[in-house]
C-alpha positions in Angstrom: 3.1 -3.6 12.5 1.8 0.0 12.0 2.7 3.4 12.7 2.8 4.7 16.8 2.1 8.1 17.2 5.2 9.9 16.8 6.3 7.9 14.1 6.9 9.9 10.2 4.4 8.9 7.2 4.7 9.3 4.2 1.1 8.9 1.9 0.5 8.8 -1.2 -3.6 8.6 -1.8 -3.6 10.3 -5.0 -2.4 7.8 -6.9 -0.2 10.7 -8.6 3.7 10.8 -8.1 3.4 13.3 -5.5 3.8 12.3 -1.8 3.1 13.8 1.9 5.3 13.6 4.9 3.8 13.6 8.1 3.7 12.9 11.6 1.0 10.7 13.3 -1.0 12.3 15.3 0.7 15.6 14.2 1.3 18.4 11.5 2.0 17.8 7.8 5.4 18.5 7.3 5.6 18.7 3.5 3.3 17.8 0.7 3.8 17.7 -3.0 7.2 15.6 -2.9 8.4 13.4 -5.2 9.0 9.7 -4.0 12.7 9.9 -2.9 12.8 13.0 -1.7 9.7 12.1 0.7 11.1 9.0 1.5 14.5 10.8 2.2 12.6 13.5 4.4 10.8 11.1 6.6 14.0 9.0 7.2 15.4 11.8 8.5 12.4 13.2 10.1 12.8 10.0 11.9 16.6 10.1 13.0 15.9 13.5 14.4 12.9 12.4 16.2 13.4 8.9 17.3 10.9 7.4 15.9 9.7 5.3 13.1 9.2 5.8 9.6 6.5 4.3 7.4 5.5 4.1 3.6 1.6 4.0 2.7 -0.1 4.1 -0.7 -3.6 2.8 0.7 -3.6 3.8 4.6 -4.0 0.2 5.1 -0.9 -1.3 4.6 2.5 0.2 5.6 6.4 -0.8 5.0 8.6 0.6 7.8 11.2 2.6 6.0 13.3 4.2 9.5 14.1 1.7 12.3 15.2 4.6 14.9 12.7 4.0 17.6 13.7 0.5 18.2 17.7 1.1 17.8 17.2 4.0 20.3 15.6 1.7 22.7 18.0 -1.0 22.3 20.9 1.4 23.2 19.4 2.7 26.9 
């Protein structure tokens, strides 16, 4: 599985402890955050949107961090 459009990301490609949140496809949302305050911003990026969220350190590999887009779904 990997990120839809829509869904939250948050990168890392620095190899540094700092860490962007984004949307795919979209605007960067914040930059220069630490690990759990990213993580925390894109879950609830997420639950405000309805979408996915997803942790990358290599943009090739991703963890889904926010299940909202599939719970929503399931609920209609």
């Amino acid at each position: 599985m990997t990120p839809k459009p829509g869904d939250v990301l948050v990168s890392n490609q620095t190899a540094t402890v700092e860490y962007d949140v984004s949307i795919v496809g979209g605007p960067l949302d914040s930059s220069g955050a630490h690990y759990t305050a990213a993580v925390d911003r894109a879950r609830t990026l997420a639950a405000e949107r309805r979408v996915d969220a997803w942790l990358t350190e290599d943009h090739v590999h991703f963890l889904q961090i926010a299940f909202c887009r599939h719970a929503i779904d399931e609920r209609v």
